[in-house]
SEVEXTI-76005 format. One line per 2 residues: number of its first residue (from 1); for each residue z negated, y negated, x of C-alpha. Coordinates in pm, whole numbers, always signed. Layout:
<recs>
NUM> Z Y X  ...
</recs>
This chain:
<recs>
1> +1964 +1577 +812  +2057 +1913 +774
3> +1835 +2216 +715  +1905 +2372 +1019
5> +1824 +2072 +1220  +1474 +2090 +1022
7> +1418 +2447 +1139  +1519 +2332 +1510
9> +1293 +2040 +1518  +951 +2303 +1298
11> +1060 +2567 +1615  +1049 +2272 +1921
13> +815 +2024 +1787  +551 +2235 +1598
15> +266 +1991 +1419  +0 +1909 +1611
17> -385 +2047 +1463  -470 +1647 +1370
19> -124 +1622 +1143  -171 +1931 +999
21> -518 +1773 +881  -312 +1509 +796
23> -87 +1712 +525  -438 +1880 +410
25> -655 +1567 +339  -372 +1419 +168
27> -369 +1754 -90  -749 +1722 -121
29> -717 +1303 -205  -438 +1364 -467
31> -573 +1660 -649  -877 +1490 -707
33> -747 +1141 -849  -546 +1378 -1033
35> -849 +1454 -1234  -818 +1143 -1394
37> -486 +995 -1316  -220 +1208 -1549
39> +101 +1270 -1398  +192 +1002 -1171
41> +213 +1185 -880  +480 +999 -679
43> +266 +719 -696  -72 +888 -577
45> +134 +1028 -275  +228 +647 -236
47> -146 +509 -213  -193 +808 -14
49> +86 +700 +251  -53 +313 +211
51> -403 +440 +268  -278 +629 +636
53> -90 +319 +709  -409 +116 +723
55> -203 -76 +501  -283 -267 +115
57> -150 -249 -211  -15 -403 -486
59> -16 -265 -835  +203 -456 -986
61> +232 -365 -1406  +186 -478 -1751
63> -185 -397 -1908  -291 -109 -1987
65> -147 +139 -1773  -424 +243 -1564
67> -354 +9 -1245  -798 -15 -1228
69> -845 +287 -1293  -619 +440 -1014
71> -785 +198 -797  -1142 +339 -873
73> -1025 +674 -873  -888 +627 -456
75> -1203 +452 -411  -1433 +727 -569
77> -1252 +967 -325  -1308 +824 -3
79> -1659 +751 +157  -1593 +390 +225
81> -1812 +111 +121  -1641 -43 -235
83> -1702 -386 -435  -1469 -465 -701
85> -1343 -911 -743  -1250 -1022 -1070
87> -1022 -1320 -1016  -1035 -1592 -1227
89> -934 -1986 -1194  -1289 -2090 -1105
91> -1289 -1824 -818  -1392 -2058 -481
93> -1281 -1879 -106  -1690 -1877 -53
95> -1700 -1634 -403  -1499 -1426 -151
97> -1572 -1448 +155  -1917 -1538 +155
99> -2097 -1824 +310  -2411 -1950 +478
101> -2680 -2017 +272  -3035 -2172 +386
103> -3352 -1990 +359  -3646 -2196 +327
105> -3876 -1918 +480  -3725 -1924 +841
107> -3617 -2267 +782  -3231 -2189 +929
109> -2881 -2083 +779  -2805 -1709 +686
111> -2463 -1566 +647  -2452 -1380 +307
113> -2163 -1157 +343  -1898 -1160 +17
115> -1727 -872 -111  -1457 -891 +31
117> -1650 -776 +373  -1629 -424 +204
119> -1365 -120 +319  -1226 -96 -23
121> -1196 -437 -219  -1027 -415 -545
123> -911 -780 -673  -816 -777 -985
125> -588 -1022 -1178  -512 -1152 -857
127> -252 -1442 -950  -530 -1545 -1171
129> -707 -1701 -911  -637 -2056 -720
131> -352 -2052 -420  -661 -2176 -218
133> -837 -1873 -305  -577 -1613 -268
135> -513 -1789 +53  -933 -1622 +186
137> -767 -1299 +179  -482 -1332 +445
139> -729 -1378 +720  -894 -1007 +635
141> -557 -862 +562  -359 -883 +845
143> -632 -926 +1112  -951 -756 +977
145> -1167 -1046 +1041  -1311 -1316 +850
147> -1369 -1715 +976  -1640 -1877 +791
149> -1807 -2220 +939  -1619 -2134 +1248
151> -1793 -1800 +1311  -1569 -1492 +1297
153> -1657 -1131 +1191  -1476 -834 +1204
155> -1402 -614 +933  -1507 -260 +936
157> -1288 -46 +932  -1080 +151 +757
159> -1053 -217 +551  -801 -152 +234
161> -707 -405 -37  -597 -275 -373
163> -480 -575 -603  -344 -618 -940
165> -154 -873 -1125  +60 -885 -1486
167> +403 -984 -1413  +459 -1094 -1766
169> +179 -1324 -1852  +250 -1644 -1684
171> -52 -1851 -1840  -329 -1963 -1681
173> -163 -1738 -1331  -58 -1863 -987
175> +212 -1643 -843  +171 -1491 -526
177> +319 -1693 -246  +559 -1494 -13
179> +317 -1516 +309  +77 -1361 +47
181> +328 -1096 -66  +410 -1017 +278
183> +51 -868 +351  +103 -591 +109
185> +215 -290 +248  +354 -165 -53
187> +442 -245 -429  +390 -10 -654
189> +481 -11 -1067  +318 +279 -1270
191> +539 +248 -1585  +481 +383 -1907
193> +395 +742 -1909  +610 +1020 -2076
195> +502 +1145 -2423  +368 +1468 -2300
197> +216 +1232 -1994  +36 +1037 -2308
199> -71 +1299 -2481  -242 +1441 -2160
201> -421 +1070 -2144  -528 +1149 -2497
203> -700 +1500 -2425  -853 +1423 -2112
205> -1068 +1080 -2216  -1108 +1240 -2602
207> -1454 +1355 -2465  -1550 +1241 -2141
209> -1490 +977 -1843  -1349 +1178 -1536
211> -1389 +892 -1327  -1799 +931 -1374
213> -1776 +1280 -1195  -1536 +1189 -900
215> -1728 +1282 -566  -1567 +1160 -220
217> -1347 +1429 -95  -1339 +1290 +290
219> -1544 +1010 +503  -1440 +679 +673
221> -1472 +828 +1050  -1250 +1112 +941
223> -973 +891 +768  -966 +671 +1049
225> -909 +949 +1306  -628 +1105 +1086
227> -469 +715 +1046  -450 +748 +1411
229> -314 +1106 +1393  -29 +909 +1198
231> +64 +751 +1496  +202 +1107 +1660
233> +444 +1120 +1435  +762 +1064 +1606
235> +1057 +896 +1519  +1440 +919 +1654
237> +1648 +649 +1809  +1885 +689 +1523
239> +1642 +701 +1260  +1453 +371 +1399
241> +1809 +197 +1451  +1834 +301 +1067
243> +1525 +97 +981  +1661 -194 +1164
245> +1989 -156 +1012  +1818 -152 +676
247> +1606 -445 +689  +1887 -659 +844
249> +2133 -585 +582  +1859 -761 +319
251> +1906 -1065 +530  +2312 -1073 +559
253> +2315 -974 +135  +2413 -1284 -60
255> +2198 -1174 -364  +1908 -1273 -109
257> +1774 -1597 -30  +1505 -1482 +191
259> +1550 -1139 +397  +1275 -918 +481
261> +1082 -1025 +820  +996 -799 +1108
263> +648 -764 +942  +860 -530 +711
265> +1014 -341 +941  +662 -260 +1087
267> +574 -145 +732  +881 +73 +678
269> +776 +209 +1049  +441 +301 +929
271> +491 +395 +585  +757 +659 +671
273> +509 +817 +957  +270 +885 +694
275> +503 +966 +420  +639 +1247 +686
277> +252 +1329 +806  +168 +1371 +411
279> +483 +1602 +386  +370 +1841 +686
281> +637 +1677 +925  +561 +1592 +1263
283> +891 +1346 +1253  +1082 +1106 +995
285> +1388 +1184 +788  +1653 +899 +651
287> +1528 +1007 +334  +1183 +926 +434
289> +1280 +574 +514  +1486 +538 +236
291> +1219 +631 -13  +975 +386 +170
293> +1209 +148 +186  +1211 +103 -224
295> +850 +17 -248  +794 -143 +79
297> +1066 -393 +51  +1122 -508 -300
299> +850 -757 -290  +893 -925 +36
301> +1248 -987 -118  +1378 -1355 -209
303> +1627 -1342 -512  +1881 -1639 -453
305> +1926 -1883 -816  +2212 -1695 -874
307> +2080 -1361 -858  +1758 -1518 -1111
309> +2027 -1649 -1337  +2178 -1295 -1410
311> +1851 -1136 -1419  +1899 -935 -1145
313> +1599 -713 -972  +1503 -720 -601
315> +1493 -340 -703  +1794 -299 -827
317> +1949 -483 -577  +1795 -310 -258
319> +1964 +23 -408  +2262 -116 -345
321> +2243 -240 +35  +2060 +138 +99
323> +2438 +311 -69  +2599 +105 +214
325> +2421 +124 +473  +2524 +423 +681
327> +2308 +710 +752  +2255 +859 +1050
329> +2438 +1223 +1044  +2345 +1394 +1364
331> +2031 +1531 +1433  +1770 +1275 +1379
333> +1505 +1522 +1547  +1356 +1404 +1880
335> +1583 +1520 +2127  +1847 +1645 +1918
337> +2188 +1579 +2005
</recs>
């Protein structure tokens, strides 16, 4: 999209009061993990966009690079209700969930919610835990409701799930199966940081714990009325055909066993809104979608053997179909010609 197309669409389609809250909430939430999260920024805007989307995450990364402490740094930001689950292999779904329990005083059964009936849950280790376990949270994930002895409760709401796993310890873990993989809104890797990124690590924690002084920057009832200000965002014909062109060429690539479902398309949908929202944008670019596209896709990807064999990445691989899929070229602005 060209720039001149982007000054047509800021002169005809101005943002409305609620995005431009949008754009400003997300500066407030990112300069204050910032406080403890050093550089990184790409993927604070990222559990920013997730966070809009109603949508979870997975932090995905070898130890020690400050996938927890990004977690309690969004959830030290935000006035939602937070409980942190250490997965482990003796983990039941009741640990979870919660359960009934009797109480001998009124002589009857009472429900004694788990933590994962919080609006911020942070399991950690998840592929540590039993398949049976994992399996508690896919009720809560993609409905926002819980079924325990037949009775179901809803979730409040906002209801986000920040997990973590090690990708390269395989003992005593249970990969994540792909219906559990599918809930996740969006991968994300941190990485190593830079030396200069380090070396900021070093100088901020020398002395104190930034985390400890964190106050919540906004409050559930406002995030969930600017989540719903996502929704004005709007999105071209050509740019939405793009999305569907893009998802359907990971299910016609032989590199692929498995393709990425509708579900995904949904995501890319609602990622890119937010990622646009975030930006100040009251509509998506290509280059919106594309950049959503590499952490919302990835891990609802099925490498075929062959593809395994030659150590290939979904990553790597999704890069590819993106360079030949075509972009749209004319004015993906709503009602631009």
């Amino acid at each position: 999209m060209t720039t001149e197309a982007e000054s047509t669409m800021a002169a005809t389609e101005p943002a409305s009061p609620d995005l431009a809250r949008v754009a400003e909430l997300a500066a407030r939430i990112r300069e204050n993990v910032s406080r403890v999260i050093v550089g990184k920024e790409s993927i604070i805007e990222q559990t920013i966009v997730s966070l809009l989307a109603e949508g979870h995450i997975l932090l995905d990364d070898v130890p020690g690079l400050g996938k927890t402490v990004l977690a309690k740094s969004l959830a030290r930001s935000l006035g939602l209700s937070f409980r942190r689950i250490q997965f482990t292999p003796d983990l039941t779904p009741a640990d979870v969930t919660g359960g009934n329990i009797y109480n001998q005083q009124s002589g009857a059964f009472e429900f004694r919610p788990g933590p994962l009936l919080a609006q911020l849950v942070l399991a950690d280790e998840i592929n540590r835990a039993s398949p049976r376990t994992q399996s508690a949270l896919l009720e809560a994930m993609e409905e926002r409701q819980v079924t325990v002895d037949g009775e179901t409760r809803p979730m409040d709401r906002p209801f986000l799930v920040v997990a973590t796993q090690n990708p390269v310890e395989l003992e005593g873990t249970f990969p994540l199966p792909e219906a559990q993989l599918d809930r996740f809104l969006l991968r994300l890797r941190l990485g190593y940081p830079s030396a200069e990124e380090e070396d900021g690590i070093l100088a901020r924690f020398e002395r104190a714990q930034p985390l400890d002084t964190l106050e919540p920057v906004v409050e559930a009832a406002e995030l969930l009325a600017l989540s719903r200000a996502v929704e004005q965002v709007q999105v071209h014909e050509r740019v939405r055909g793009y999305m569907v062109a893009l998802v359907r060429a990971t299910r016609e690539e032989d590199a692929f066993e498995l393709g990425a479902s509708p579900r995904a398309s949904l995501g890319l949908l609602r990622a890119s809104r937010a990622l646009a929202a975030i930006r100040g944008r009251s509509y998506v670019l290509p280059d919106d979608v594309q950049e959503m596209a590499l952490v919302v896709l990835p891990h609802r990807l099925l490498l075929s053997s062959q593809s395994r064999l030659r150590s290939r990445s979904s990553e790597d691989i999704l890069e590819g179909v993106i360079r030949r899929v075509p972009v749209p070229v004319e004015d993906p602005t709503p009602g631009g010609e």
